[in-house]
PALO-993364 format. One record per residue (C-alpha): residue in one letter; x, y, z. Coordinates in nm, 3 decimals, decimal comma. Each point is the difference from the previous one (the first is absolute). Layout:
<sites>
+------+---------+---------+---------+
: rest :       x :       y :       z :
+------+---------+---------+---------+
:    A :       X :       Y :       Z :
...
+------+---------+---------+---------+
</sites>
This chain:
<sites>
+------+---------+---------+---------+
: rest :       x :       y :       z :
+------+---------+---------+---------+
:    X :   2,829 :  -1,215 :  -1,641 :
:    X :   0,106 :   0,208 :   0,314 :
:    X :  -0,011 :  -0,204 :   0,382 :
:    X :  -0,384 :   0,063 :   0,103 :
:    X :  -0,034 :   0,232 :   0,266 :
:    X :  -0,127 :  -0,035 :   0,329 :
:    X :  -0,311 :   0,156 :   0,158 :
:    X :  -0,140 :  -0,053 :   0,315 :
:    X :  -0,400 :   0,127 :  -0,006 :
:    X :  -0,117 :   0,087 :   0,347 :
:    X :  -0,445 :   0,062 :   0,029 :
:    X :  -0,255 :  -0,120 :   0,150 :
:    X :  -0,231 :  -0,088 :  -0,284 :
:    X :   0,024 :  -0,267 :  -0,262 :
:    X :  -0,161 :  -0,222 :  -0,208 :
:    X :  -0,219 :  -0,177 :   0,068 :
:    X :  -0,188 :   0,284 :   0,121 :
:    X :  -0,165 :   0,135 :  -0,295 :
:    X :  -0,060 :   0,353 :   0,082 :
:    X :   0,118 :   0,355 :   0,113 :
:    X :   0,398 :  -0,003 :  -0,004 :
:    X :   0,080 :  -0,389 :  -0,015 :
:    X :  -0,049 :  -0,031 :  -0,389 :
:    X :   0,279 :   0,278 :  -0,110 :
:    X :   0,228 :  -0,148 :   0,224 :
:    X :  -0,070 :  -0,371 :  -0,057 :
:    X :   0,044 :   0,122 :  -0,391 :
:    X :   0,300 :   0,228 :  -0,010 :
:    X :   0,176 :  -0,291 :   0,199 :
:    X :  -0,072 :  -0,253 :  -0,257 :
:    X :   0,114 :   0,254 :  -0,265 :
:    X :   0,303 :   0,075 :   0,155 :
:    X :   0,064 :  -0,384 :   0,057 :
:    X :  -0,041 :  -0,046 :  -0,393 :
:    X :   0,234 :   0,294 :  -0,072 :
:    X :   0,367 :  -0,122 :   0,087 :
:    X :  -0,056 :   0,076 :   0,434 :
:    X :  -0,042 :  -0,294 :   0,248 :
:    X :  -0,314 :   0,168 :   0,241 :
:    X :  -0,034 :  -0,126 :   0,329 :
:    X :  -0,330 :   0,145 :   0,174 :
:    X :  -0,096 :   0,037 :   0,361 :
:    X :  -0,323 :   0,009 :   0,086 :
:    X :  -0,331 :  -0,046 :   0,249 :
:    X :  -0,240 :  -0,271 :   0,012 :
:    X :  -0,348 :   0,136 :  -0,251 :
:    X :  -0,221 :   0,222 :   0,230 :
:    X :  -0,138 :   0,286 :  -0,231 :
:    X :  -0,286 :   0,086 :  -0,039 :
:    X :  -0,108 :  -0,194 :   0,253 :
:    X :   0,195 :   0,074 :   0,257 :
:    X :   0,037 :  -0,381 :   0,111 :
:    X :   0,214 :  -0,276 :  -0,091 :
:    X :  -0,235 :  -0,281 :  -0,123 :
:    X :   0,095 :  -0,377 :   0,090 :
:    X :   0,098 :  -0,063 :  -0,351 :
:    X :   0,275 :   0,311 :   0,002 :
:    X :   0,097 :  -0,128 :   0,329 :
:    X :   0,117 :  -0,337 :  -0,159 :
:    X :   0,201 :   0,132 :  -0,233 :
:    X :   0,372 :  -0,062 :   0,046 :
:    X :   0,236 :   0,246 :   0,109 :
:    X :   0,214 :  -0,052 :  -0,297 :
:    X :  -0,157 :  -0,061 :  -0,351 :
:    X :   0,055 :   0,093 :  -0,387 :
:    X :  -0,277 :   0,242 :  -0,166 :
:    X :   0,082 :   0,046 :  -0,369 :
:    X :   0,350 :  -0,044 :   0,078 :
:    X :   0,051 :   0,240 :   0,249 :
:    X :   0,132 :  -0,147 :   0,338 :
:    X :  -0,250 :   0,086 :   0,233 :
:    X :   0,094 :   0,061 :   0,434 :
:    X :  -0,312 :  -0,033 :   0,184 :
:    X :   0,028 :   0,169 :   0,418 :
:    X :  -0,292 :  -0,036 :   0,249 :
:    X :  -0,152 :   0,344 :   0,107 :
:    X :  -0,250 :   0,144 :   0,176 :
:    X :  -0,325 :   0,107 :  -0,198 :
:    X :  -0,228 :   0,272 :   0,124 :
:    X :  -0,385 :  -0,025 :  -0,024 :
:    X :  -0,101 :   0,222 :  -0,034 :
:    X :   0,276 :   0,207 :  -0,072 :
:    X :   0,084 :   0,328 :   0,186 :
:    X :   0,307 :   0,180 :   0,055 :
:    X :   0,137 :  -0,215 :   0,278 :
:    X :  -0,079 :  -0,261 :  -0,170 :
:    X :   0,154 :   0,086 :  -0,316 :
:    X :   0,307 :   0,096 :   0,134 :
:    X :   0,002 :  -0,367 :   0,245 :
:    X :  -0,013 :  -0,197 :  -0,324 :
:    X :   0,275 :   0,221 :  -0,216 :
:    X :   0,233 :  -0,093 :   0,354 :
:    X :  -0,108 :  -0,344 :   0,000 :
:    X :   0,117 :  -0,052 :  -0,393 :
:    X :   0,316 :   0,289 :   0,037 :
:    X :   0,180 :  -0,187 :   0,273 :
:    X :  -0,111 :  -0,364 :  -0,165 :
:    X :   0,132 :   0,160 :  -0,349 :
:    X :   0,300 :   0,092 :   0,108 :
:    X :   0,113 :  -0,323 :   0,167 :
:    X :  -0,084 :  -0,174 :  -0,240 :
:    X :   0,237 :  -0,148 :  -0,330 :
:    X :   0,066 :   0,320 :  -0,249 :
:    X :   0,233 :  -0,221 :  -0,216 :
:    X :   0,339 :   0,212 :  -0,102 :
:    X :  -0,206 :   0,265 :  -0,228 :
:    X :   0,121 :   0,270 :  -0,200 :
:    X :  -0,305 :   0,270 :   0,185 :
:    X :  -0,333 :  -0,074 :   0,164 :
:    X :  -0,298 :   0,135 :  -0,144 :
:    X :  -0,291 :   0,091 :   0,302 :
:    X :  -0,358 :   0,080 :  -0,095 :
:    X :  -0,162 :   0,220 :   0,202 :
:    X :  -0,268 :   0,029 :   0,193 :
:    X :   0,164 :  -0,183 :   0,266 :
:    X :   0,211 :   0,298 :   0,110 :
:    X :   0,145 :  -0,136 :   0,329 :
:    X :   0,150 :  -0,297 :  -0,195 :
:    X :   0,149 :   0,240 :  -0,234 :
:    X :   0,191 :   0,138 :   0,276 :
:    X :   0,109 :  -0,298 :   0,164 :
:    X :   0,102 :  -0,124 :  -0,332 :
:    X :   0,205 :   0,277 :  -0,063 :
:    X :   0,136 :  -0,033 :   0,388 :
:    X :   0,116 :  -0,340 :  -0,126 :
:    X :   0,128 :   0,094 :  -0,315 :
:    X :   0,232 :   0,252 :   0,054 :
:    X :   0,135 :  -0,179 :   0,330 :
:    X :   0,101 :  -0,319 :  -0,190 :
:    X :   0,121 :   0,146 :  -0,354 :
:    X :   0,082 :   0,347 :  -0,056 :
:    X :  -0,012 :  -0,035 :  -0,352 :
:    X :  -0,384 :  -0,189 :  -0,031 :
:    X :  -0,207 :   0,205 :  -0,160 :
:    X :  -0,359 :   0,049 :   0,120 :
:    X :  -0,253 :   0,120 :  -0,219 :
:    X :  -0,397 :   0,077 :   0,113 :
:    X :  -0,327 :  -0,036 :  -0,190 :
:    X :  -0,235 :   0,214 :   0,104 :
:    X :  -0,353 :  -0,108 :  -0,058 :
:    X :  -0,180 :   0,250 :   0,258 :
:    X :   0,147 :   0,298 :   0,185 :
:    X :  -0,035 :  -0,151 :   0,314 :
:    X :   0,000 :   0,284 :   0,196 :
:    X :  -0,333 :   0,176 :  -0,223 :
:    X :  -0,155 :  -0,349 :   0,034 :
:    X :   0,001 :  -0,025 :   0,412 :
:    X :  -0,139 :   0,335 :   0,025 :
:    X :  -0,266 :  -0,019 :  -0,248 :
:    X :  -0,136 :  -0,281 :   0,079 :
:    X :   0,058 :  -0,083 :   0,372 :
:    X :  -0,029 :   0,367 :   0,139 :
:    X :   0,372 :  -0,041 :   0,136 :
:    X :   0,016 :   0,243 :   0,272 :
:    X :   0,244 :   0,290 :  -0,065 :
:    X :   0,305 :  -0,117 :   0,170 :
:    X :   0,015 :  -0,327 :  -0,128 :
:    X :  -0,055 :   0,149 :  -0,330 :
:    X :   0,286 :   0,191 :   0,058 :
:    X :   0,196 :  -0,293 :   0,140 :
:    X :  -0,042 :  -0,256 :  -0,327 :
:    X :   0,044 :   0,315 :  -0,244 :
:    X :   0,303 :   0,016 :   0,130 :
:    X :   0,088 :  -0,366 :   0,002 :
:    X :  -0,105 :   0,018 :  -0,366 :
:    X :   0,190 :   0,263 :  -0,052 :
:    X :   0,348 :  -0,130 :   0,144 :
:    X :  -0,064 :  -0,359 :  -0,126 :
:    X :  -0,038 :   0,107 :  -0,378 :
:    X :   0,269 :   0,283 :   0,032 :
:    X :   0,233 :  -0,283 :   0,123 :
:    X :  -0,103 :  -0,257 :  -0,259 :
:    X :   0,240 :   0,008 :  -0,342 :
:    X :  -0,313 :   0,021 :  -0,245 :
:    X :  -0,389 :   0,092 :  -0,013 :
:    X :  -0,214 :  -0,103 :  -0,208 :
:    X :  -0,393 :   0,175 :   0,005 :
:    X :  -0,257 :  -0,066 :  -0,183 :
:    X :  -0,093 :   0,296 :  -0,102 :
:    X :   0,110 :   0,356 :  -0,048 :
:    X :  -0,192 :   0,116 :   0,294 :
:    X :   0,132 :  -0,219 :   0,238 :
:    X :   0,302 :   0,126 :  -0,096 :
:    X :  -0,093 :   0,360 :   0,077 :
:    X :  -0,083 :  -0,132 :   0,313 :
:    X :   0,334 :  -0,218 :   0,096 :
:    X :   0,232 :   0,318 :  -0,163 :
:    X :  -0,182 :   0,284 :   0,151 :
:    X :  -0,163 :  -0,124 :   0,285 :
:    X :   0,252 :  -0,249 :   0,117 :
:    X :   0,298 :   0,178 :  -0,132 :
:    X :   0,148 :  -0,321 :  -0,181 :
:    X :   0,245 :   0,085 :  -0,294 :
:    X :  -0,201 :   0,035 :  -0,319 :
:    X :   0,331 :  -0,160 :  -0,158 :
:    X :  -0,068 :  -0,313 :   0,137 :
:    X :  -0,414 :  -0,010 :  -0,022 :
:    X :  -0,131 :  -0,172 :  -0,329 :
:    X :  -0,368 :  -0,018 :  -0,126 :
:    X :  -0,056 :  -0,329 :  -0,154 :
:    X :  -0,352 :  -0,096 :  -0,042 :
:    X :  -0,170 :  -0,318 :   0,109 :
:    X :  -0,136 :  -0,194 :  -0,337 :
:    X :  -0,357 :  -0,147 :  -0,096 :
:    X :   0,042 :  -0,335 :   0,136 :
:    X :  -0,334 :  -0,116 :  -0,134 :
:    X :   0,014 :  -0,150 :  -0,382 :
:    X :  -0,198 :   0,166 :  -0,309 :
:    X :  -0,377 :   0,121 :   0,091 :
:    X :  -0,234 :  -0,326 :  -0,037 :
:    X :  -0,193 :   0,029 :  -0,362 :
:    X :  -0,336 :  -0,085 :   0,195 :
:    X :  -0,326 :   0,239 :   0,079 :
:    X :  -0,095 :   0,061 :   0,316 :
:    X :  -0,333 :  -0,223 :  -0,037 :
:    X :   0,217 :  -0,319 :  -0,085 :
:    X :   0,255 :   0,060 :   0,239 :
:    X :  -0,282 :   0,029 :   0,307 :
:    X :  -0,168 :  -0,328 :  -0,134 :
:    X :   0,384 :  -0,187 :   0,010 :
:    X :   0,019 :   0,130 :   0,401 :
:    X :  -0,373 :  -0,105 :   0,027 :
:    X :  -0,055 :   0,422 :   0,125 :
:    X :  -0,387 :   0,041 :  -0,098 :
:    X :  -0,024 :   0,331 :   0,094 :
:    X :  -0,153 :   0,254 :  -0,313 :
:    X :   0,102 :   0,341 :  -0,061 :
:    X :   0,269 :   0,229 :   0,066 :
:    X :   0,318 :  -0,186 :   0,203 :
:    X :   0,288 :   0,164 :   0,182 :
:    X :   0,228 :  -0,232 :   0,137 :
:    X :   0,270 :   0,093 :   0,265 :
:    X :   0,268 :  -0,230 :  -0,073 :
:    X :   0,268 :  -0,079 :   0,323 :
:    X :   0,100 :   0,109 :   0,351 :
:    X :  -0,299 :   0,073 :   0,264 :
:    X :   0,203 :   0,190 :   0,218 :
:    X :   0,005 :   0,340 :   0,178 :
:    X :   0,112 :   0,238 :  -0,305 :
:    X :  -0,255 :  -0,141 :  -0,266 :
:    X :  -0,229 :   0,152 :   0,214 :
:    X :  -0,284 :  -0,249 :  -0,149 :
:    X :  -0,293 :   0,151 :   0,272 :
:    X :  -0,044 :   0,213 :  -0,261 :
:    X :  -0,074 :  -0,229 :  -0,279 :
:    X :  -0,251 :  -0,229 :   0,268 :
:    X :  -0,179 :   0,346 :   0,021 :
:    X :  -0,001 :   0,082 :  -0,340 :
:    X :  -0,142 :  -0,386 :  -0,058 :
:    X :  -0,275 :   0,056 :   0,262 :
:    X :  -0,119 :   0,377 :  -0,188 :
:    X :   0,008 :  -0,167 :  -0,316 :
:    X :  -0,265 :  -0,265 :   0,123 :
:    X :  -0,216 :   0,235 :   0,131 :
:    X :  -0,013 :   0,228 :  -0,304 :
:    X :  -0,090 :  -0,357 :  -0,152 :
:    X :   0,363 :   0,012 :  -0,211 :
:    X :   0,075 :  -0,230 :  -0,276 :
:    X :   0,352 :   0,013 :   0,144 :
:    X :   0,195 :  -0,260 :   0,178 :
:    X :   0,301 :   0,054 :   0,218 :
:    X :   0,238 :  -0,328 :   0,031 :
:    X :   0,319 :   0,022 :   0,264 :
:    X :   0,212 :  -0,321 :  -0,137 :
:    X :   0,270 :  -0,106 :   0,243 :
:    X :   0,068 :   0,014 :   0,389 :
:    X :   0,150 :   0,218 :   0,280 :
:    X :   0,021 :   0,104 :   0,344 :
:    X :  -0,346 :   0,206 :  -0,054 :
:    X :  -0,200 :  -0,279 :  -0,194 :
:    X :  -0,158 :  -0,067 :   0,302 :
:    X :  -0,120 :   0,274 :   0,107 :
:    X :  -0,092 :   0,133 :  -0,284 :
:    X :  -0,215 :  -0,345 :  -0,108 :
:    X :  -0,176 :   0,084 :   0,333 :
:    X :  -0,087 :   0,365 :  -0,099 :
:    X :  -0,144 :  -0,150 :  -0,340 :
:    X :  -0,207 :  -0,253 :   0,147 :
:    X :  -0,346 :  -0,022 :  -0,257 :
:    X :   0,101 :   0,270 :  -0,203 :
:    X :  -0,054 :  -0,156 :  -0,347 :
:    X :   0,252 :   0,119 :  -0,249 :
:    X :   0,251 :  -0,013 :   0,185 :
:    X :   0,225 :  -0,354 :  -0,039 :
:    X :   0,325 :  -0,119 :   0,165 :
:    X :   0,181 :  -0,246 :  -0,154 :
:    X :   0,313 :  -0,227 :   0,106 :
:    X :   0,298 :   0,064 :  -0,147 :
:    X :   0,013 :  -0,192 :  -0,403 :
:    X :   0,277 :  -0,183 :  -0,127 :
:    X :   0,268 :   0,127 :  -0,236 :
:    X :  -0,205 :  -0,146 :  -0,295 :
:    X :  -0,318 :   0,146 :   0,095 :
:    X :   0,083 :   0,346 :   0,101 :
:    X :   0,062 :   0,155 :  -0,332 :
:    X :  -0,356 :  -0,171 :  -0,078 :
:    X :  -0,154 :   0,218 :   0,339 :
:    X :   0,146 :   0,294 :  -0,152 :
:    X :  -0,153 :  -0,048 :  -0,302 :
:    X :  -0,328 :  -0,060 :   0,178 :
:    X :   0,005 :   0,377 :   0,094 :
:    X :  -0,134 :   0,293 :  -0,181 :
:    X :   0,186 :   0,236 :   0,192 :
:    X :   0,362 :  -0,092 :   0,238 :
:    X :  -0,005 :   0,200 :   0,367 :
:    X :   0,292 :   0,131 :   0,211 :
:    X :  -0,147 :   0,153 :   0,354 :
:    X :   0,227 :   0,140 :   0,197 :
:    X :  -0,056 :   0,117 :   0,363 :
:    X :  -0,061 :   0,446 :   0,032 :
:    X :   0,320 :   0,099 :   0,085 :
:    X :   0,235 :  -0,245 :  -0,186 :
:    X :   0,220 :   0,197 :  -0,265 :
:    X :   0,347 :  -0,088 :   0,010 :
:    X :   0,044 :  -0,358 :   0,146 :
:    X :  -0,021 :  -0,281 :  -0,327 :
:    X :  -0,066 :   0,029 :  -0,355 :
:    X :  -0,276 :  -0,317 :   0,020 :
:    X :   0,111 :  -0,348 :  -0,146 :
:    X :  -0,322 :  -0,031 :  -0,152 :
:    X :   0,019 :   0,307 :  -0,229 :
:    X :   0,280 :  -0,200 :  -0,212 :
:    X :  -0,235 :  -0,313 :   0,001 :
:    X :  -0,328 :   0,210 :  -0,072 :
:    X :   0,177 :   0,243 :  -0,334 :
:    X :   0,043 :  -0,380 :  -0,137 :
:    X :  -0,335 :  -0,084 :   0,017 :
:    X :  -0,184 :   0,171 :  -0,280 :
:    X :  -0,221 :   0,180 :   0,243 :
:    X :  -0,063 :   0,335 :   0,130 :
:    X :   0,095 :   0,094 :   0,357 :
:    X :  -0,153 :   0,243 :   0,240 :
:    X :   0,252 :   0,115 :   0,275 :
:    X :  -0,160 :   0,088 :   0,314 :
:    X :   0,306 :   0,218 :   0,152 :
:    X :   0,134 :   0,346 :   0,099 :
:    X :   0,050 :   0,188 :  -0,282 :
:    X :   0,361 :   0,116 :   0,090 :
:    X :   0,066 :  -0,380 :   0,067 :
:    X :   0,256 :  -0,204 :  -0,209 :
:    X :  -0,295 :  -0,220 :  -0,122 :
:    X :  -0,174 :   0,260 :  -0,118 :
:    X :   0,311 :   0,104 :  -0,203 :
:    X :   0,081 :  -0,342 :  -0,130 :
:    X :  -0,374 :  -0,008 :  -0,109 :
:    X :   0,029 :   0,371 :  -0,165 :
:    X :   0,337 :  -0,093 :  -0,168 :
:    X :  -0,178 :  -0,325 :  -0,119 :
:    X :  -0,303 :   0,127 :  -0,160 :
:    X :  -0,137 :  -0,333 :   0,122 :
:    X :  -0,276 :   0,110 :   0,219 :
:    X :  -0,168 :   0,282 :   0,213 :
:    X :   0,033 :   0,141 :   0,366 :
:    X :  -0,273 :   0,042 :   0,216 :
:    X :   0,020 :   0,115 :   0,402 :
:    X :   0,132 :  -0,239 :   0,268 :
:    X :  -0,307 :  -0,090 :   0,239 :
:    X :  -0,260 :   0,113 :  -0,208 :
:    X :  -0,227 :  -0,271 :  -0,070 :
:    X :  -0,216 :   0,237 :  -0,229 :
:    X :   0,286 :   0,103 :  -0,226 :
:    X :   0,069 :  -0,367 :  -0,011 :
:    X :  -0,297 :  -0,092 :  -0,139 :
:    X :  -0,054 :   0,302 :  -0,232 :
:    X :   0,335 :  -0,122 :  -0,213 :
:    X :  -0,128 :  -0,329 :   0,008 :
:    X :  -0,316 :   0,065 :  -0,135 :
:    X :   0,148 :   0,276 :  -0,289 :
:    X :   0,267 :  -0,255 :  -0,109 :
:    X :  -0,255 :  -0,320 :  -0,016 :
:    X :  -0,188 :   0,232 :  -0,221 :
:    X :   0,242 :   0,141 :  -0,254 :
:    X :   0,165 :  -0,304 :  -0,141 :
:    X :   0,218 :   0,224 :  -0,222 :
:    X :   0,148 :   0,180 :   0,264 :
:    X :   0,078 :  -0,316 :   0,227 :
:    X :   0,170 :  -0,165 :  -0,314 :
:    X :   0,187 :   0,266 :  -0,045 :
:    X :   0,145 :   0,016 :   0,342 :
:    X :   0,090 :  -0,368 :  -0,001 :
:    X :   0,152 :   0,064 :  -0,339 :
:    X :   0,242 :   0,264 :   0,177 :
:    X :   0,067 :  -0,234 :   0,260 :
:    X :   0,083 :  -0,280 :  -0,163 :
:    X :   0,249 :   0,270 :  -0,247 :
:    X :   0,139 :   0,133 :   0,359 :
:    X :   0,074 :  -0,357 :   0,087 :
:    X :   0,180 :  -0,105 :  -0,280 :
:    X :   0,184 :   0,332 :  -0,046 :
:    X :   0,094 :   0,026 :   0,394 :
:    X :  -0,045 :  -0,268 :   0,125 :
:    X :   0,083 :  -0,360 :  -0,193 :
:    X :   0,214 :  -0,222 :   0,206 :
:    X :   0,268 :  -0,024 :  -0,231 :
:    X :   0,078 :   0,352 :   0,023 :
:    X :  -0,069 :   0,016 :   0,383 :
:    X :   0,196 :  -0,248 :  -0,003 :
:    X :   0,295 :   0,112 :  -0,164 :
:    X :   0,033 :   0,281 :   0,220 :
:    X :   0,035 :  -0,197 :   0,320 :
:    X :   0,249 :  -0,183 :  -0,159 :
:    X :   0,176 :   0,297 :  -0,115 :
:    X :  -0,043 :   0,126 :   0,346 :
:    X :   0,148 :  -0,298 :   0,174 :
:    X :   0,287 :   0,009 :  -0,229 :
:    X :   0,082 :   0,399 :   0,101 :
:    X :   0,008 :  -0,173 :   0,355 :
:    X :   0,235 :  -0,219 :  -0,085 :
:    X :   0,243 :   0,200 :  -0,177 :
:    X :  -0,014 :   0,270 :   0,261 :
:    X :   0,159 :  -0,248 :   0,234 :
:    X :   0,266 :  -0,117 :  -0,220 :
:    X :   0,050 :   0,396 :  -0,084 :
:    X :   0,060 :   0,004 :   0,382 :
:    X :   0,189 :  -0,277 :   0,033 :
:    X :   0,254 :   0,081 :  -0,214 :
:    X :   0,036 :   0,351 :   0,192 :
:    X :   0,071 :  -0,180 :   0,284 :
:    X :   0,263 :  -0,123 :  -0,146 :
:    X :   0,205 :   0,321 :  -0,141 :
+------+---------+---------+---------+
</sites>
């Protein structure tokens, strides 16, 4: 067996938070740790989505062992709510922590992205102590897309980051999107060399769809609510947008609905929006479930929602839509037709698109697929086929390993050129 390789993995997220980008990373670091490389991660202190470090994740140590993996843990700041400024505070706060603290001797660093500014000061670091370390850069969001859409970045700072973004991932030795549009975006928007921009998907990271009915699944969460159920499964932040599904809650109960609207996890905006819904009967917030019992609130559902925010078309492909295409349910997409989660959604077959913002067209889809059974099992049939053809883990998987390996061998490529 060859010497095992070295990789440094610089993000902010990681187990043990359990949603949004923390549970690809926490995952492909394990697998990589089980496949011949010695991974060394730095990281944050858990924060999302609730935008606050809770005494028990500020007890953890700053060094500590997670499936294996070596884990770095460096103070930072933590906006809440987060804006811009604030954003950009806390990627400074973990960039200049990151890059003082111990990398090891690795063969390249791996960054995950969002978290731009660290990016850069990684790369700052990287090529001033080692010519020859490669730095490869996982990009989860376009950060750029994801600023403007969702925090009305005025024009000249917009102009400022995309071209920050722009020089940081043209500088970088790899990119990995993950998906083909984003790499529309980073080739022809930010003018990074297709050569070295690679679409690898992330994976299903939720186990086989739970062989329960809805019914049975409600009475295991002790959910006593009859009827049609929606459930919004994740982030409560500014691009889900979730005013919209509060309003669509509150028309439903005044047309005296059988249809019941759950938003299952926490956020920046649960707040607020908990306030807006104040009395309005079908509409039920829950606290986030444990690993166990989420596939069981899933399977609760009759019908799996992704709301996103007018507007947003090009910033993420959402986390969730990997989790919901292994539930076994149908999903309605509230979205911008020319967005990439409409796309996903259309390339899928796993569910239909109604209007961003439009509480009516909301409930309209709901009501249609609660009716035709036939219809919604087919969708969550196509799903389900879409997630085991595109997205399985081991596949997924495979690529980034692949990936990592072309990262690797590009630097010994180079550094045997150096030495002609």
């Amino acid at each position: 067996m060859s010497a095992r390789k070295k990789l440094t993995i610089i993000g902010l997220n990681y187990a043990p938070e359990m949603t949004g980008i923390a549970p690809y990373t926490t995952k492909f670091c394990e697998h990589m740790q089980d496949h011949n490389y010695e991974v060394k991660v730095v990281t944050g202190y858990p924060h999302y989505p609730s935008w606050s470090v809770s005494p028990e994740h500020q007890a953890l140590p700053k060094r500590q062992e997670i499936g294996g993996v070596g884990l770095t843990r460096v103070k930072h700041y933590v906006p809440s709510p987060p804006s811009l400024l604030g954003r950009l505070r806390m990627e400074v706060s973990f960039g200049l922590r990151a890059i003082r603290s111990d990398w090891g001797n690795p063969d390249a660093v791996i960054c995950i992205s969002p978290s731009l500014v660290t990016t850069g000061l990684v790369l700052l670091r990287a090529k001033i102590a080692r010519k020859d370390l490669r730095v490869g850069v996982w990009v989860q969001d376009i950060y750029t897309r994801g600023m403007i859409e969702t925090t009305n970045a005025p024009g000249a700072a917009a102009k400022i980051l995309s071209a920050l973004e722009a020089r940081i991932l043209r500088t970088s030795d790899s990119v990995s999107v993950i998906h083909s549009r984003f790499k529309d975006y980073v080739t022809d928007v930010l003018r990074v060399d297709p050569q070295k921009v690679h679409v690898l998907r992330n994976w299903a990271h939720v186990g086989e769809a739970m062989s329960i009915d809805p019914v049975s699944a409600r009475n295991k969460l002790g959910w006593d609510w009859k009827g049609t159920l929606v459930l919004h499964a994740g982030n409560m932040g500014a691009k889900q947008g979730l005013e919209n599904v509060v309003e669509a809650a509150r028309i439903a109960a005044e047309r005296g609905l059988n249809l019941h609207f759950v938003l299952l996890g926490d956020g920046n905006q649960r707040p607020r929006l908990e306030e807006s819904g104040l009395e309005i009967p079908n509409l039920h917030f829950i606290d986030p479930v444990s690993d166990e019992l989420f596939p069981v609130a899933l399977a609760a559902a009759d019908i799996l929602l992704v709301n996103e925010k007018p507007g947003v078309t090009e910033m993420a492909v959402p986390s969730k839509l990997t989790t919901y295409f292994s539930s076994d349910r149908p999903v309605v997409a509230a979205t911008e037709q020319e967005s990439t989660t409409a796309e996903e959604i259309h390339n899928s077959g796993g569910g239909v698109v109604v209007a961003p913002g439009k509480p009516h067209d909301l409930i309209e889809a709901a009501i249609a697929l609660g009716a035709d059974k036939v219809k919604a099992a087919n969708l969550a049939t196509r799903g389900k086929r879409y997630r085991d053809e595109v997205l399985s883990a081991s596949a997924c998987l495979a690529a980034y390993e692949k990936w990592v390996g072309e990262v690797l061998a590009s630097k010994e490529s180079k550094s045997s050129m150096s030495t002609r």
